[in-house]
C-alpha positions in Angstrom: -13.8 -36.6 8.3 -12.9 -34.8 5.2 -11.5 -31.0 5.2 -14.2 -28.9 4.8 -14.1 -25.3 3.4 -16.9 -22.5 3.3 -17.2 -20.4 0.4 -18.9 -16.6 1.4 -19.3 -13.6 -0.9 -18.9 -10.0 -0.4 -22.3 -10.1 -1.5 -25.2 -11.4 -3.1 -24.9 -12.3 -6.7 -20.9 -12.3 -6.8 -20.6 -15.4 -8.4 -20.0 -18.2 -5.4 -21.2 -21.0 -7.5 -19.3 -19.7 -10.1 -16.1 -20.3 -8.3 -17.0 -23.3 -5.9 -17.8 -25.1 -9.3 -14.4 -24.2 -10.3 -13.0 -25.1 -7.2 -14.4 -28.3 -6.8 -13.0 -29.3 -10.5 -9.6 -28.2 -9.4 -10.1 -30.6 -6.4 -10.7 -33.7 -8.7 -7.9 -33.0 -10.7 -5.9 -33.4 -7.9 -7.3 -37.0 -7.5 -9.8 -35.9 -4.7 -13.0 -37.2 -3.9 -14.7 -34.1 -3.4 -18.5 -33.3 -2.0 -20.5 -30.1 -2.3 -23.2 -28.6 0.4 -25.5 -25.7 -0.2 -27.2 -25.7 3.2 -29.8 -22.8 2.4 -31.3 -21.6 -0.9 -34.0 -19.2 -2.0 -35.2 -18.6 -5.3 -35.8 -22.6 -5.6 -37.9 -23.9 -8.6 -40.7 -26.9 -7.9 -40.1 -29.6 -9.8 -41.4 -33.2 -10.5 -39.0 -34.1 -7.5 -39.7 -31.2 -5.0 -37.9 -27.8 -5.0 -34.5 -27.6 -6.6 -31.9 -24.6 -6.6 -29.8 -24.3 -9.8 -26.6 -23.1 -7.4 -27.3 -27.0 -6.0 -27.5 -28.6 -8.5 -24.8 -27.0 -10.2 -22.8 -28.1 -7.2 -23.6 -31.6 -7.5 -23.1 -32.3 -11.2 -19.3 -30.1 -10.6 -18.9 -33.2 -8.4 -19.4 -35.9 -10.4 -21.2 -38.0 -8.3 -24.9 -38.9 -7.5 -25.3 -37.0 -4.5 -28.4 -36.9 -2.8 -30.2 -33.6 -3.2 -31.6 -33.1 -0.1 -28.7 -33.5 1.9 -26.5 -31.1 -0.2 -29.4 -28.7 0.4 -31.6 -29.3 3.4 -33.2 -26.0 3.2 -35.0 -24.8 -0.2 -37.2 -21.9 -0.5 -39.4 -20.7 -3.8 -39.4 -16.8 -2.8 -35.9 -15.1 -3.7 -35.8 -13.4 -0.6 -33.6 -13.4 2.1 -33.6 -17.1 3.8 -34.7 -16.6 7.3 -37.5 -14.3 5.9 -37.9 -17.2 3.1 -38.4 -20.0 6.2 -40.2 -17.8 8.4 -42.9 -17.4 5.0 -42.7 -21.5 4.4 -44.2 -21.8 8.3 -40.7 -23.4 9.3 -37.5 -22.4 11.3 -34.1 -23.3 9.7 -32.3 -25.5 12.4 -28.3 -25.8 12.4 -29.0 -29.4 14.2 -30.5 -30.2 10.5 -27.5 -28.8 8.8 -24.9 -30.4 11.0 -26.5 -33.8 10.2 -26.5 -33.2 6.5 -23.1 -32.3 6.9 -22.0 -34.9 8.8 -23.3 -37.6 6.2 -21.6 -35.7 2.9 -18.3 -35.2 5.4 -18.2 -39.0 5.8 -18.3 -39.7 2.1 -16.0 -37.1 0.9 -11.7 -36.4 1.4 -13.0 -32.6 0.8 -16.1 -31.1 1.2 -17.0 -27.3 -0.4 -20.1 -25.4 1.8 -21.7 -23.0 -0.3 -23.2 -20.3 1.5 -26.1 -18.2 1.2 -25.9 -14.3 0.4 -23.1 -12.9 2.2 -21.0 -13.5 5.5 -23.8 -11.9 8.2 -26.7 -13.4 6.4 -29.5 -14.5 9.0 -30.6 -18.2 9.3 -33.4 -17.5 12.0 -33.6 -15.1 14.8 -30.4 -14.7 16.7 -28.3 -17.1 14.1 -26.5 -16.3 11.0 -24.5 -17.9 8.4 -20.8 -16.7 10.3 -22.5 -18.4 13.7 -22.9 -21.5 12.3 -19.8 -21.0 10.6 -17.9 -20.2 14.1 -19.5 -22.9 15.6 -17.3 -25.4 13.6 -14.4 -23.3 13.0 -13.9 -24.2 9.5 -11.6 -22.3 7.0 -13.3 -19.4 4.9 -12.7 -18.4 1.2 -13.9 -15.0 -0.4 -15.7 -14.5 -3.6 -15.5 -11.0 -4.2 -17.2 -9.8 -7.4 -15.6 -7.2 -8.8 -18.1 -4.0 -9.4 -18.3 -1.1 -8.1 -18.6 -1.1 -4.1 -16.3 -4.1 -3.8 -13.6 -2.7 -2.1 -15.3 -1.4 1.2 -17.7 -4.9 1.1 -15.1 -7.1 0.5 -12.4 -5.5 3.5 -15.5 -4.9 5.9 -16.2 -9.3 5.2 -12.6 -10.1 5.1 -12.5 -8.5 8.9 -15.5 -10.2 10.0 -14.6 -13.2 8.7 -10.7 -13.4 10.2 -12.1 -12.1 14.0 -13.6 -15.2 13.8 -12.8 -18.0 12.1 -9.2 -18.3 9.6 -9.9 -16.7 5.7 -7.3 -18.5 4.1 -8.3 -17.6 0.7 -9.9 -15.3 -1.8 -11.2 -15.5 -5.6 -11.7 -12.2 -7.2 -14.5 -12.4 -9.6 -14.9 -10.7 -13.0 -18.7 -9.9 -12.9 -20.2 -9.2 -16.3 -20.2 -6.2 -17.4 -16.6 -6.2 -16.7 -15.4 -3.2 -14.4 -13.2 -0.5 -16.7 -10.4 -0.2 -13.8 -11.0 -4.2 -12.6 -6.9 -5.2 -12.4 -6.4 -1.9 -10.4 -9.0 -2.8 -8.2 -7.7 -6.4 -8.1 -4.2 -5.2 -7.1 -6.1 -2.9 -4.2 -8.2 -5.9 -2.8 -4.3 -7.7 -2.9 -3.5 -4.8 0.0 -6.7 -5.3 2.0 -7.2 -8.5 2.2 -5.0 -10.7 5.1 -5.2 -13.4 3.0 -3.6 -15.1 -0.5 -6.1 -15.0 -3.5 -6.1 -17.9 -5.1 -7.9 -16.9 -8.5 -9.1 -14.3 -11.0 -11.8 -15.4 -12.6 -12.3 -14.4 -16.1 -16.5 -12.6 -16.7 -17.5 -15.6 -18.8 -20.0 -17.9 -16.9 -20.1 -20.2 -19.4 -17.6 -22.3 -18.9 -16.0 -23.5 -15.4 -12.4 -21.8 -15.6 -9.3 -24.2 -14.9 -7.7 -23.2 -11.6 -3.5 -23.2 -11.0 -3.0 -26.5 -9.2 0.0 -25.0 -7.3 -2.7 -22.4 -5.9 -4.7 -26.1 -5.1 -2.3 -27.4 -3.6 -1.0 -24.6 -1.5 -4.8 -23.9 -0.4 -5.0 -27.8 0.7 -1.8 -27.6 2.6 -3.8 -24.4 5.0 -6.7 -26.8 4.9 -4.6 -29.4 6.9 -3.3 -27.4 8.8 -6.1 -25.7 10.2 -8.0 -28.8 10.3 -5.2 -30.2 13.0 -5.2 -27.0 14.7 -9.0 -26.9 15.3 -8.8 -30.4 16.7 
């Protein structure tokens, strides 16, 4: 089964595809075979093929591989709204027995899998279940996105502490959002102090192109992946 990691924001619109894309890259550089999920999505266009989400398939092509869409993303949704409320307009309920099976076919195939999620930590799936329960439920490692703007401090320590009461944080990426915040390298070297956790990256504010990630920083963020992987076992 291949290590999994879930990628959160301190928010919406922080920039998680941004730096799972990157991630994932950094992963095949180190000679990974590497498979991407995006369980939920809102904001989905319809296409010839059905409804697509550009944060899937973003996630697929950063693969390299023909995965198969619906299983990266079991659950799209045309209104950008929030996804439970999304479901709940589409007549359907959004059922963590679907995800686990789509996750348990791309886990099979992979040596590392990336889940992207949707919104922040606390977003609601249905009634009663959010993204950190289904999270919990599989006790897989958690990386950060915060984008930096204003706010981020308070978000981003309030979802680090959710996050580590219940399931390990063992990263963070700090996000240049465009525009790019005056004070952002003071506020980077702030977030360093209240977040329990190493930060792997500082993205640069151009979206364009996927940034190249430190392969120590890869490397050292694979080795916490093992490990937590034998101690949830």
């Amino acid at each position: 089964m291949a290590l999994t990691l879930f990628i959160t924001g301190n928010d919406t619109g922080v920039g998680k595809t941004y730096a799972a894309c990157a991630l994932i890259h950094a992963l095949r550089a180190q000679g990974l075979k590497v498979g991407a999920m995006k369980p939920v999505a809102s904001g989905c266009e319809m296409t010839a093929d059905g409804l697509r989400n550009d944060d899937a398939l973003a996630l697929i092509a950063a693969t390299g591989r023909a995965l198969d869409y619906g299983t990266v993303n079991p659950y799209a949704f045309e209104p950008p709204i929030a996804p439970h409320l999304a479901a709940r307009a589409a007549g359907v309920s959004i059922e963590t027995a679907a995800l686990d099976a789509a996750y348990r076919r791309l886990a099979a195939d992979c040596e590392v899998l990336v889940v992207e999620g949707a919104g922040g930590w606390r977003v609601p799936l249905s009634d009663g279940v959010s993204v950190a329960d289904w999270v919990e439920s599989h006790r897989w490692p958690v990386l950060l996105v915060v984008g930096l703007r204003l706010g981020c401090l308070n978000h981003a320590a309030l979802s680090a502490e959710s996050i580590a009461r219940r399931v390990p944080l063992v990263s963070w990426i700090a996000n240049r959002l465009p525009p790019e915040q005056p004070e952002w390298a003071a506020n980077v070297e702030t977030l360093q102090g209240l977040i329990d956790a190493p930060m792997l990256a500082c993205l640069p504010a151009d979206l364009a192109a996927v940034p190249a990630l430190d392969p120590n920083a890869i490397k050292a963020l694979l080795a916490a992946l093992e490990t937590q992987a034998r101690a949830a076992v």
